[in-house]
C-alpha positions in Angstrom: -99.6 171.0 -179.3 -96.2 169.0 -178.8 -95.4 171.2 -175.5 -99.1 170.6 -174.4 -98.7 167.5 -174.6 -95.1 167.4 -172.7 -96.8 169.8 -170.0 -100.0 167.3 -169.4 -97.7 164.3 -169.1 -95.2 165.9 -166.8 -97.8 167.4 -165.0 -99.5 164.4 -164.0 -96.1 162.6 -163.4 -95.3 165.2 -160.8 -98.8 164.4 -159.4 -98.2 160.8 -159.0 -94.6 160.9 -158.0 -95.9 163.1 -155.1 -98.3 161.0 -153.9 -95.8 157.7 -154.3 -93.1 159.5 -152.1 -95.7 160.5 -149.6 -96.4 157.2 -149.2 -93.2 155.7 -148.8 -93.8 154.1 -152.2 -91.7 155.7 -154.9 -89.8 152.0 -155.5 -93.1 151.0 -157.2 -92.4 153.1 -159.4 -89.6 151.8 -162.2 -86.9 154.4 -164.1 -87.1 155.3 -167.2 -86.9 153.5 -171.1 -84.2 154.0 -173.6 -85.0 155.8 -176.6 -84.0 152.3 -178.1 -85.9 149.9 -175.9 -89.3 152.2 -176.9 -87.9 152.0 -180.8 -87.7 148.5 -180.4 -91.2 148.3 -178.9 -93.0 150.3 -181.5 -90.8 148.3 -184.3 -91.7 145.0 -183.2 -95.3 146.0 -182.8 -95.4 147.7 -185.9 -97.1 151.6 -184.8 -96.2 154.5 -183.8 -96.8 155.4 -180.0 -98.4 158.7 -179.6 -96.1 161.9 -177.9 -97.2 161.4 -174.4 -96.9 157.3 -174.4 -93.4 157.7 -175.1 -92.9 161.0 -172.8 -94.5 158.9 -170.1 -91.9 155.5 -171.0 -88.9 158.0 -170.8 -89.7 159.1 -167.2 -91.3 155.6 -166.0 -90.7 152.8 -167.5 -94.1 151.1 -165.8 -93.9 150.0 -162.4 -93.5 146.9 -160.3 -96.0 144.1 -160.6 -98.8 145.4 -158.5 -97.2 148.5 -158.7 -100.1 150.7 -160.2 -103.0 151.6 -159.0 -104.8 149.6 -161.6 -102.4 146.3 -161.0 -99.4 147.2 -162.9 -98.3 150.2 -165.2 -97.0 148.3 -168.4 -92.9 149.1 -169.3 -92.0 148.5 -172.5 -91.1 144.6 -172.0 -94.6 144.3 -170.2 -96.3 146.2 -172.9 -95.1 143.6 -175.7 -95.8 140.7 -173.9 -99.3 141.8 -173.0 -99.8 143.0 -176.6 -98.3 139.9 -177.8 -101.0 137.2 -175.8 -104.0 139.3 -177.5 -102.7 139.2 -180.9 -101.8 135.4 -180.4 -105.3 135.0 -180.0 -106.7 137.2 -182.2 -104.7 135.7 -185.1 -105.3 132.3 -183.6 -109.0 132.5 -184.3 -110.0 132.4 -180.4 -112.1 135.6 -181.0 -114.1 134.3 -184.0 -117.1 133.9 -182.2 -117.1 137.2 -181.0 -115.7 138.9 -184.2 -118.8 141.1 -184.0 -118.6 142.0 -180.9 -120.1 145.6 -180.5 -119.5 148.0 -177.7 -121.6 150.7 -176.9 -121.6 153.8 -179.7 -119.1 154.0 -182.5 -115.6 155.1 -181.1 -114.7 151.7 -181.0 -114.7 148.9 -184.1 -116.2 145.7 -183.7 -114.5 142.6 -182.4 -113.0 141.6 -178.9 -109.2 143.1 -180.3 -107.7 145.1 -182.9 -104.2 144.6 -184.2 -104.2 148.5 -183.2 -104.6 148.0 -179.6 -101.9 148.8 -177.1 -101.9 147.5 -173.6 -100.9 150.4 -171.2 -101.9 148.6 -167.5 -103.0 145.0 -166.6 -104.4 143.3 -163.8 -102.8 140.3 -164.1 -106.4 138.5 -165.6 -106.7 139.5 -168.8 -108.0 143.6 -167.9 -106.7 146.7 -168.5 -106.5 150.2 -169.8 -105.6 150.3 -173.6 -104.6 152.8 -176.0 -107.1 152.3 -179.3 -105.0 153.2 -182.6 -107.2 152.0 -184.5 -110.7 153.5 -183.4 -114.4 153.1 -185.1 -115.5 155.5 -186.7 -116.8 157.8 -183.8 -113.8 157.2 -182.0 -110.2 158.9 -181.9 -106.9 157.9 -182.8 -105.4 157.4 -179.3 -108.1 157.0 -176.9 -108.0 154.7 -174.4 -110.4 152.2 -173.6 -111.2 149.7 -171.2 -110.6 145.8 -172.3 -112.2 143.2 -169.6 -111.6 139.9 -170.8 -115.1 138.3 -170.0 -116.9 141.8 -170.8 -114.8 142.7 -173.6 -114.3 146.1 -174.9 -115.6 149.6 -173.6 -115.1 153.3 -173.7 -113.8 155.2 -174.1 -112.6 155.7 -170.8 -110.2 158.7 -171.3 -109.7 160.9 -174.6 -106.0 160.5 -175.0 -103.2 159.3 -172.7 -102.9 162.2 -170.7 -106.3 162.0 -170.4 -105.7 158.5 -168.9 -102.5 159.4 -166.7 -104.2 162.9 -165.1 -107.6 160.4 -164.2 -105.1 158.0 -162.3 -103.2 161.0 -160.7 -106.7 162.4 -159.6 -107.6 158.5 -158.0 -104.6 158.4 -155.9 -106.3 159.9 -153.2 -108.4 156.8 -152.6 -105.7 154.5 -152.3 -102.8 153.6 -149.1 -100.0 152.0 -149.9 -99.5 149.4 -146.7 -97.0 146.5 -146.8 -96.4 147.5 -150.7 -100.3 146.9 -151.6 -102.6 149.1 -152.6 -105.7 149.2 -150.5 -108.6 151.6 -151.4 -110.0 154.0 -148.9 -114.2 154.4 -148.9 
């Protein structure tokens, strides 16, 4: 299972570093983590990162603001302070009203954050892609979902991370990079 995983992670990387070179864009993409800045991420915010999360950090390290098809691919720093604003205010009590808060089906639990959510991209407004370790009951450890801060929570969008990093590979094709900005081609 381990080398699956290895295989599906460097298997999409090599998809995406591809398509980033073909465009002229492979400085979007940052180096990778330390084995101790990832240990000090998953210390500080108190889980354990799934294989392929920490495969990806040790290749890429996220990628410059605006970097990432999506906005920006979280590196470890980015991932903690993301993390960090959410649980701020779910602790805070500024999702109280929406404590119930129900998305469709059971793979996720109720409420507009969990304590085991784990930013992986962000837009720079407050959505993203996140990796759900603590799912509802029809869910699965590890799934990612998609957070939209006036929608709230949906998804799953992907089963697992490589799920999530294969789906962005197999996008690139819709997006230029010109002047260091993504456009998307319809």
């Amino acid at each position: 299972m381990a080398n699956e995983i290895a295989a599906g992670v460097v298997g999409a990387w090599d998809e995406i570093e591809r398509w980033y070179e073909a465009q002229g864009a492979g400085h979007l993409i940052l180096p990778p983590a330390s084995g101790e800045q990832i240990a000090a991420l998953e210390a500080t915010l108190g889980v354990e990162l799934p294989e392929a999360v920490t495969a990806s950090l040790r290749r890429h390290n996220g990628s410059t603001d605006g970097g990432w098809p999506t906005g920006t691919l979280l590196s470890c720093d980015g991932i903690l302070q993301e993390v960090s604003v959410w649980r701020d205010l779910l602790t805070s009590g500024d999702f109280d009203d929406v404590k119930d808060f129900v998305a469709d089906g059971e793979a996720l639990k109720a409420g507009w954050w969990q304590i085991g959510w784990v930013s992986l991209d962000a837009d720079g407004g407050g959505n993203g892609a996140v990796l759900d370790l603590s799912p509802g009951p029809g869910g699965r450890i590890g799934q990612v979902i998609d957070m939209d801060h006036e929608a709230g929570p949906s998804g799953p969008i992907a089963s697992d991370f490589v799920g999530y990093l294969t789906g962005v590979a197999a996008r690139l094709d819709d997006f230029s990079v010109i002047g260091g900005q993504y456009v998307e081609e319809r």
